[in-house]
KOLMARFI-421612 format. One line per 8 residues: their letters; for each residue x, y, z of C-alpha. Coordinates in Angstrom, 1 decimal. Layout:
BEGIN
A) X,Y,Z | ... .
//
This chain:
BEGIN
XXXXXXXX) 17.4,-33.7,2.2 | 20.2,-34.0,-0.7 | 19.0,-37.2,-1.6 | 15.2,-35.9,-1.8 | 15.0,-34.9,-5.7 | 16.8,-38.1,-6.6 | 14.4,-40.2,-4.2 | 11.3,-38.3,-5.5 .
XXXXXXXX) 12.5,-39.3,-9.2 | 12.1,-43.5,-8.2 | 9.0,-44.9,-8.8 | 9.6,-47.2,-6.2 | 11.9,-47.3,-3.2 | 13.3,-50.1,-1.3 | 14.0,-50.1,2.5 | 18.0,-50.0,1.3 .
XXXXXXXX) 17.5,-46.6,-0.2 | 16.1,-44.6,3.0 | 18.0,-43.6,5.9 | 16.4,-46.0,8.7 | 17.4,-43.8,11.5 | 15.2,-41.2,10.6 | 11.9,-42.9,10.7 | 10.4,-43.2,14.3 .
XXXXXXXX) 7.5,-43.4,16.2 | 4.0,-44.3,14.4 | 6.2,-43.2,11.5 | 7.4,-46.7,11.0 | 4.2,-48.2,10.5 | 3.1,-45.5,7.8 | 6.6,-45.9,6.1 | 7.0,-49.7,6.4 .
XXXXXXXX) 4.0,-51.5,6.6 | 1.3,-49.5,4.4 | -1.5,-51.6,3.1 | -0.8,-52.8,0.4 | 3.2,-52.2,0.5 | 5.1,-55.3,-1.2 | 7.6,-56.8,1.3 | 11.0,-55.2,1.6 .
XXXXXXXX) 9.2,-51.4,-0.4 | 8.6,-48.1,1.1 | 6.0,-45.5,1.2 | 7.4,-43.0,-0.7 | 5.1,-40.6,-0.3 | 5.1,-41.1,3.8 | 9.0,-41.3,4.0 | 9.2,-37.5,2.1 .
XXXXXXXX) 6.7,-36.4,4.9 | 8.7,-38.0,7.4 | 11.8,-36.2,6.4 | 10.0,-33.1,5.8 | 8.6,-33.3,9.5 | 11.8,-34.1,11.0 | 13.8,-31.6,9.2 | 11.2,-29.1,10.2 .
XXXXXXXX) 11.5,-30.1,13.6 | 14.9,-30.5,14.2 | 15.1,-26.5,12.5 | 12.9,-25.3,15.4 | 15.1,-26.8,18.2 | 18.2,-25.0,16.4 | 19.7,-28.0,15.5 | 20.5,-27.6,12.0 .
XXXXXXXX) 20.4,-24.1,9.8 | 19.9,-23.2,6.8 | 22.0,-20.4,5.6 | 20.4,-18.6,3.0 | 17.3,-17.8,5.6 | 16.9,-15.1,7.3 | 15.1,-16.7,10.2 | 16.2,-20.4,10.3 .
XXXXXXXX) 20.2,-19.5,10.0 | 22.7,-20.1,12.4 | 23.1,-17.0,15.0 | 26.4,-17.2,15.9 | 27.3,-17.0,12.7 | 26.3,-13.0,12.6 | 28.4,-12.5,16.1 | 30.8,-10.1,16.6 .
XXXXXXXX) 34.6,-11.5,16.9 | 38.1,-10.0,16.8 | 38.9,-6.2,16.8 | 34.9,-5.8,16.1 | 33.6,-7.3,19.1 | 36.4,-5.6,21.3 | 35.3,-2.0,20.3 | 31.7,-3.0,20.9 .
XXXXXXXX) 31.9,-4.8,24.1 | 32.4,-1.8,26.7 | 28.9,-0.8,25.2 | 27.2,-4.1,24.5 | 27.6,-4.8,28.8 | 26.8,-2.1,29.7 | 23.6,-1.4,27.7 | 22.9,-5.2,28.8 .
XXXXXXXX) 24.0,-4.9,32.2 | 26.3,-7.9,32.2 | 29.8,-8.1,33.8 | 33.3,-8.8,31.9 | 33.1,-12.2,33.3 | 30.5,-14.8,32.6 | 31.4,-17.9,34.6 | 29.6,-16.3,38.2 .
XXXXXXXX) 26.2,-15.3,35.9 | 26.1,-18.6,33.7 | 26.7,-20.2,37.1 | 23.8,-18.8,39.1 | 21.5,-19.8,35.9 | 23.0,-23.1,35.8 | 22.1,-23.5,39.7 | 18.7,-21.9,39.1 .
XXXXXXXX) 17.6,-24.1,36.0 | 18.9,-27.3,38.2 | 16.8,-26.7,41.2 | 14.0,-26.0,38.8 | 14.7,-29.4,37.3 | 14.9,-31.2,41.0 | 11.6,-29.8,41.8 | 9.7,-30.6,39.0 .
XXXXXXXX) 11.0,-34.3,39.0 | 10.3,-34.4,42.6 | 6.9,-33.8,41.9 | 6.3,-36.6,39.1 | 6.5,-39.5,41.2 | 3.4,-38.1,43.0 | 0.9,-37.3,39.9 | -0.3,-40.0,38.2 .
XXXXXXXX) -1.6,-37.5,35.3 | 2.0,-37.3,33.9 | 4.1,-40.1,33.4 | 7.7,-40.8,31.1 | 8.2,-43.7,28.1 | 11.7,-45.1,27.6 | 12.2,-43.3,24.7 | 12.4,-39.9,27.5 .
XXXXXXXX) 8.9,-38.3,26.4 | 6.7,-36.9,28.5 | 3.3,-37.7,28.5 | 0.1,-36.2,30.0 | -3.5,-37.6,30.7 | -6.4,-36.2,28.5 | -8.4,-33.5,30.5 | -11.7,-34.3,30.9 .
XXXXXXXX) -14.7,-31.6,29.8 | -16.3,-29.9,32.5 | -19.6,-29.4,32.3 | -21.2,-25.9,32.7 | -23.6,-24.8,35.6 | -26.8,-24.0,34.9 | -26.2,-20.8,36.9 | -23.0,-20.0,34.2 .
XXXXXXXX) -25.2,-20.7,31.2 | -28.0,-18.1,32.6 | -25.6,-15.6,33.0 | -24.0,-16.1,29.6 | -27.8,-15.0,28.6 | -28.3,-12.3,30.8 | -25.2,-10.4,30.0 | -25.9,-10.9,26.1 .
XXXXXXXX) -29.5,-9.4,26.9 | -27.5,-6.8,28.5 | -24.9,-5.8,25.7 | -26.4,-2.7,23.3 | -26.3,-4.2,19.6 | -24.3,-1.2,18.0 | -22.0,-1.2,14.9 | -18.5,-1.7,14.4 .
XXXXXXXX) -17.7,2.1,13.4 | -19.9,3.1,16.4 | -17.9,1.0,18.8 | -14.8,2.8,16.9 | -16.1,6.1,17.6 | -17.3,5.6,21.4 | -13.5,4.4,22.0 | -12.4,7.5,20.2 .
XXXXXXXX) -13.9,9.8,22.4 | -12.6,8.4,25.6 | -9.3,9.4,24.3 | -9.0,13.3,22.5 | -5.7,13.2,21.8 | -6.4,10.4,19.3 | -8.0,12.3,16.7 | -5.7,15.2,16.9 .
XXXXXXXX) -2.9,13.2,16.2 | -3.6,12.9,12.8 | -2.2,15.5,11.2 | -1.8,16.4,7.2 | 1.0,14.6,5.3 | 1.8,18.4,4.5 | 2.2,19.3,8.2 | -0.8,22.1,7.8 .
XXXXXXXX) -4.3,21.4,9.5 | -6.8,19.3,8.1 | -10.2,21.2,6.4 | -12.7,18.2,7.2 | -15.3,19.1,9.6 | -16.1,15.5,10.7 | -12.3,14.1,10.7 | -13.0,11.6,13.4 .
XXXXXXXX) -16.0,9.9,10.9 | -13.5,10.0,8.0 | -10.7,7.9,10.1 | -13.8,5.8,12.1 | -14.4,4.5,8.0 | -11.1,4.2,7.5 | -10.3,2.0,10.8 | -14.0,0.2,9.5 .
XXXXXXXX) -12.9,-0.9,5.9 | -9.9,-2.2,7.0 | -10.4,-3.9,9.8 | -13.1,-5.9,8.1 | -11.2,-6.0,4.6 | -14.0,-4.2,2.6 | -12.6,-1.6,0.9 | -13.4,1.9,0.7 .
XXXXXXXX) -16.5,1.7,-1.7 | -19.2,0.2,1.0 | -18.2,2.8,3.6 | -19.2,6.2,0.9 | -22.2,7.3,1.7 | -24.3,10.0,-0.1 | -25.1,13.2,1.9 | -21.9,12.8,4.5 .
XXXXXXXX) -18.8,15.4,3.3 | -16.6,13.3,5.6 | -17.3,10.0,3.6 | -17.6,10.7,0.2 | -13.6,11.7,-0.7 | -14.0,8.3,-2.4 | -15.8,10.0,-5.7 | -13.0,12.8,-5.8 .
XXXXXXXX) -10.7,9.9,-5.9 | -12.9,8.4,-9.1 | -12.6,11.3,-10.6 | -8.9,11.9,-10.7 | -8.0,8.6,-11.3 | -10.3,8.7,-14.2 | -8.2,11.3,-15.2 | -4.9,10.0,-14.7 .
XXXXXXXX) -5.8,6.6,-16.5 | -6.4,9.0,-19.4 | -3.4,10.4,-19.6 | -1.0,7.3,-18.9 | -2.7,6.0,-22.0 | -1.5,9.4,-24.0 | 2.0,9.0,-22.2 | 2.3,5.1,-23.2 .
XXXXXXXX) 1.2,6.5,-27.0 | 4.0,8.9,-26.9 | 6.5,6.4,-25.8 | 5.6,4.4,-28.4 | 7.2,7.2,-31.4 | 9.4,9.0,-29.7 | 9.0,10.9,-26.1 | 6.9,11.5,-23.0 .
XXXXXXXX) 5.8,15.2,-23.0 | 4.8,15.3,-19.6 | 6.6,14.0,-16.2 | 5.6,13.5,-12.5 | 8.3,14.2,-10.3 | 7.4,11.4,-7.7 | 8.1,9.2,-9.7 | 10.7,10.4,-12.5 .
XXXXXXXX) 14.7,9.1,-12.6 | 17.1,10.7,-14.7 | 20.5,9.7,-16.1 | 23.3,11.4,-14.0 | 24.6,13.2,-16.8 | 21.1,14.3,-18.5 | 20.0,16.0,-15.5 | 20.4,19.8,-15.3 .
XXXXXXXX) 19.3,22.6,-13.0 | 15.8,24.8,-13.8 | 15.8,28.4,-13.3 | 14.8,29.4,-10.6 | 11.0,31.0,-10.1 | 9.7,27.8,-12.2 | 6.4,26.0,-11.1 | 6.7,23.4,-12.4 .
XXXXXXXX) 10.0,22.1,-12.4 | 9.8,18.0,-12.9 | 8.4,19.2,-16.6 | 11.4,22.1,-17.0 | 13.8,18.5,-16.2 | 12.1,16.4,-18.6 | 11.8,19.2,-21.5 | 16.0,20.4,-21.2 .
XXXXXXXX) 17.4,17.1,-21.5 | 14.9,16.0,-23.8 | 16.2,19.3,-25.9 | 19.8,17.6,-25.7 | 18.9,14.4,-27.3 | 17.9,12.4,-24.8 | 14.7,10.3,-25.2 | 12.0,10.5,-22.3 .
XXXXXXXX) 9.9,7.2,-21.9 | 7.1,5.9,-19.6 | 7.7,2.9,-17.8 | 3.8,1.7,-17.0 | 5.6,-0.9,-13.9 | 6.1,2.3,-12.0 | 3.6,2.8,-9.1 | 3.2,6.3,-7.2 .
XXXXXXXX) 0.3,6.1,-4.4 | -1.3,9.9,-4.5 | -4.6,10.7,-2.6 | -6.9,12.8,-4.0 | -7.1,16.8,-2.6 | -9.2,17.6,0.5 | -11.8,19.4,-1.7 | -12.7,20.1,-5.4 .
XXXXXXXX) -11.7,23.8,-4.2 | -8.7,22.3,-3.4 | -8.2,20.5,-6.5 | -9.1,23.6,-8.8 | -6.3,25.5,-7.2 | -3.8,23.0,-8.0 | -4.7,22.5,-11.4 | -4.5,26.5,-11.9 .
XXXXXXXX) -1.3,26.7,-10.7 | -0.3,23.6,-12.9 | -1.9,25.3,-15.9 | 0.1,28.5,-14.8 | 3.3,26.2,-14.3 | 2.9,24.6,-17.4 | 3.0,27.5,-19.6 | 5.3,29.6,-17.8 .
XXXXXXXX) 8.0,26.5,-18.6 | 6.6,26.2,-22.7 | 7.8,29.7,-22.9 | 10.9,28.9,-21.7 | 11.8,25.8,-23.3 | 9.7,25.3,-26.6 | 11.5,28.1,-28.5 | 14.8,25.8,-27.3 .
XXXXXXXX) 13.3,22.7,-28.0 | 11.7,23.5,-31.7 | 15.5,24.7,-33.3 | 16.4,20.8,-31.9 | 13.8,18.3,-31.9 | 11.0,20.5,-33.7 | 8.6,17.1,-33.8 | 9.0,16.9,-29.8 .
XXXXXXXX) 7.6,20.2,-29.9 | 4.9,19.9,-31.6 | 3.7,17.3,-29.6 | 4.5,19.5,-26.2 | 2.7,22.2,-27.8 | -0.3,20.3,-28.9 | -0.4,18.2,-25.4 | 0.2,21.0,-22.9 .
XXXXXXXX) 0.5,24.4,-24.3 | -2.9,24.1,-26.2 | -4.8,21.8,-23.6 | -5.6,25.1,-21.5 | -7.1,26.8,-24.5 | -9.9,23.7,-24.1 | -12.1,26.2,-22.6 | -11.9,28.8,-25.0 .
XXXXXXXX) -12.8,26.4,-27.6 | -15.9,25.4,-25.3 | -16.9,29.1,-25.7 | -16.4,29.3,-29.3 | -18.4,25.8,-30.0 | -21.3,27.3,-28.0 | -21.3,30.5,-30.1 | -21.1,29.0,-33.4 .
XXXXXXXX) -24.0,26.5,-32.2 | -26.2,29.3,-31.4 | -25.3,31.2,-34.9 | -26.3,28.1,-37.0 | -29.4,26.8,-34.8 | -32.0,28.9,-36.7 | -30.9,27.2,-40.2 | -29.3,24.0,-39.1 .
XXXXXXXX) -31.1,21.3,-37.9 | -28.1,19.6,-36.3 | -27.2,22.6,-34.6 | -29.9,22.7,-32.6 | -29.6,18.8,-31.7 | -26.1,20.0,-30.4 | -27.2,22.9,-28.9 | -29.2,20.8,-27.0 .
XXXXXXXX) -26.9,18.5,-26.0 | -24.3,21.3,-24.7 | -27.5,22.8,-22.5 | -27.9,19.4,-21.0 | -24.3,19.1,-20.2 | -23.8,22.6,-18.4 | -26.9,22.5,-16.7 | -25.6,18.7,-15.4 .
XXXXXXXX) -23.1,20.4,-14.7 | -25.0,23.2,-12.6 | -26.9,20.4,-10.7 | -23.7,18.7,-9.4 | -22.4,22.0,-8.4 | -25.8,22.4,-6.5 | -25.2,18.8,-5.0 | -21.2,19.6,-3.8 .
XXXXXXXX) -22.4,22.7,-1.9 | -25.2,21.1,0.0 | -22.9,18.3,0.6 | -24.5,15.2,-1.8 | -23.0,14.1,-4.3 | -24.1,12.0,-7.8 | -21.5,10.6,-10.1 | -23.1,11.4,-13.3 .
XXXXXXXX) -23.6,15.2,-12.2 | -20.3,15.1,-10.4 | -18.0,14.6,-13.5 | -19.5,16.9,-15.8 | -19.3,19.6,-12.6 | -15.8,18.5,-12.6 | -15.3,19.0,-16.1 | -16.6,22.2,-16.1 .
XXXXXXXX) -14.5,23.3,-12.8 | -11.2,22.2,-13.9 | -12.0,24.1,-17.3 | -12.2,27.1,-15.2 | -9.5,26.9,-12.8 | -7.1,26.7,-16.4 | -8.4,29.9,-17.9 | -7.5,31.4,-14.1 .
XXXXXXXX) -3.8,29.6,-14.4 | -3.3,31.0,-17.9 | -4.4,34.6,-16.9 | -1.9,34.6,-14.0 | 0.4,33.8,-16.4 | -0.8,36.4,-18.7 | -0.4,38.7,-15.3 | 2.7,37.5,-15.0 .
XXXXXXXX) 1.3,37.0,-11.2 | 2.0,32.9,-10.7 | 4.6,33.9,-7.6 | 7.0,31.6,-8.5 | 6.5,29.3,-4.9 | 4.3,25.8,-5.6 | 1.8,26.1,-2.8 | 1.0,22.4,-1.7 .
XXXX) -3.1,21.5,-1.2 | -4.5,19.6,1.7 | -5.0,15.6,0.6 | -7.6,13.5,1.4 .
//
């Protein structure tokens, strides 16, 4: 195997340059006497094969190693010797149920593999269907095919006639039900109880798409709560790609403004302690040593798995309490951050204290529009437009309440829900009535 990469090199090889004691068998023919194959050559190609298939071999019977493997390396190397072994061999027998002394055990197994031995050669001599070369190998007569009855090949038919045709997810679900306990078993990541009505449909799809490799996108279906968490999903995500794009932007001139604490990694000495009562606390981190000179970046490479919540209900009280969070910390920090790094504040300023005011700028768009539509042509084109929108909007609020769901009414309903779960974070905060606990949401 040392010699392979210089072998592999030659263009041609010469029976004087391979180890002959490796090549055996029907190996000699392919190695030696290849059409073709000038007197005295070799068939490269058949002899790296050969040695390949024998080192392969000989690393299954455990009669080399390799080292650096995990599974291939030698086990007696990773024994226990000296002091080590003597402090762990009280326990090791007697977890194992051996004795201090091995020569009566490894005796009895030595008497019990030879009389297995005797009675298997004594039986050789009498069946013709095995027999032994001189080379030691054992060698067994081809089985025959049986035919199949008539009568077998009939009842294949009738018990086929017999079996229901059903679905895999209905199979799943039948199975399911012979045992209860199954479906209660699945419990919240949270610890709390699940709010899906149909839980046992929701993990029948799940079992579905991955036993058959599909994905989660065939197995969404239109009218069934319990299998459309998949749009919910769309929407967040849509979501977060928008704002890694704003995060990798902000990276690019200076600092992140915004943090998930999943997936966030500070420098020992840059880390210091919120107050206590804060929300949000991954963004308090981020903003303090940020105020101390350090610079906050985004690493894209960095992966955090997060299901989407249970419910857009769900989902609206989280972003109100992030909204809440959010601006109870810019209070805190900005005034601290602005005498320091007063372009870092801006950008916090701009990206998360003026975000929530999105809504209120809604409102005020819609009551210009309706000022200037008598005298402005374009006015009325937007006016239009923003009607359009809401009453989208409206229709995929209709749909989530009866239980359907349609992407193109589902993310302006969104839109408009997440709008107004921010002007109810920003007047707790006005309230001064956030409570100072983050309350975790059921997940999908």
């Amino acid at each position: 195997m040392q010699r392979m990469p210089e072998l592999l090199r030659c263009r041609k090889l010469r029976s004087a340059d391979v180890d002959g004691s490796l090549i055996g068998g029907s190996w000699k023919r392919l190695v030696f006497a290849a059409p073709g194959l000038p007197d005295g050559a070799v068939d490269k190609n058949a002899y790296v094969f050969c040695v390949l298939t024998q080192f392969h071999r000989h690393l299954k019977r455990r009669e080399i190693y390799a080292n650096a493997s995990t599974r291939w390396r030698d086990p007696r190397a990773q024994l226990l010797a000296g002091d080590a072994w003597r402090t762990a061999k009280p326990a090791v027998l007697t977890a194992l149920s051996l004795p201090a002394a091995p020569d009566d055990l490894l005796a009895e197994h030595a008497r019990t593999l030879d009389a297995a031995y005797r009675a298997v050669g004594g039986r050789l001599a009498a069946n013709t269907a095995i027999g032994l070369d001189a080379e030691g190998q054992l060698h067994i007569e081809r089985l025959e095919a049986l035919e199949e009855p008539a009568s077998l090949i009939e009842l294949r038919r009738d018990v086929n006639a017999l079996l229901p045709r059903v679905d895999l997810p209905e199979v799943i679900l039948e199975v399911m039900s012979w045992e209860p306990g199954f479906v209660a078993a699945f419990i919240a990541a949270s610890g709390g109880q699940t709010r899906l009505a149909d839980l046992h449909v929701t993990i029948a799809a799940c079992l579905t798409a991955h036993a058959l490799n599909i994905g989660y996108s065939p197995i969404v279906k239109k009218g069934v709560p319990a299998r459309v968490t998949a749009s919910a999903d769309r929407a967040e995500g849509l979501y977060w790609r928008y704002e890694s794009q704003i995060k990798t932007w902000e990276t690019a001139v200076g600092s992140v403004t915004a943090a998930v604490g999943e997936m966030l990694a500070f420098r020992r000495e840059a880390y210091q302690r919120p107050a206590p009562g804060m929300l949000t606390e991954d963004f308090v981190q981020v903003m303090l040593a940020a105020a101390e000179g350090w610079r906050v970046v985004y690493v894209p490479d960095a992966v955090s798995l997060e299901r989407a919540s249970s419910t857009l209900d769900d989902e609206a009280v989280r972003r109100s309490r992030l909204v809440a969070g959010t601006w109870q910390a810019t209070w805190q920090v900005l005034p601290r951050l602005a005498l320091r790094r007063p372009g870092l504040a801006w950008q916090v300023a701009s990206h998360k204290a003026l975000r929530p005011l999105v809504p209120w700028a809604l409102l005020a768009i819609a009551a210009s529009t309706l000022r200037l539509a008598p005298c402005a042509r374009w006015a009325r084109w937007m006016g239009a437009a923003q009607c359009g929108f809401y009453a989208t909007a409206l229709i995929g609020w209709r749909h989530e309440r009866s239980g359907r769901r349609n992407r193109w009414c589902y993310l302006p309903y969104y839109f408009c829900r997440m709008n107004l779960a921010a002007l109810k974070g920003l007047w707790s905060v006005l309230l001064d009535d956030t409570g100072g606990v983050w309350e975790r949401v059921p997940r999908a």
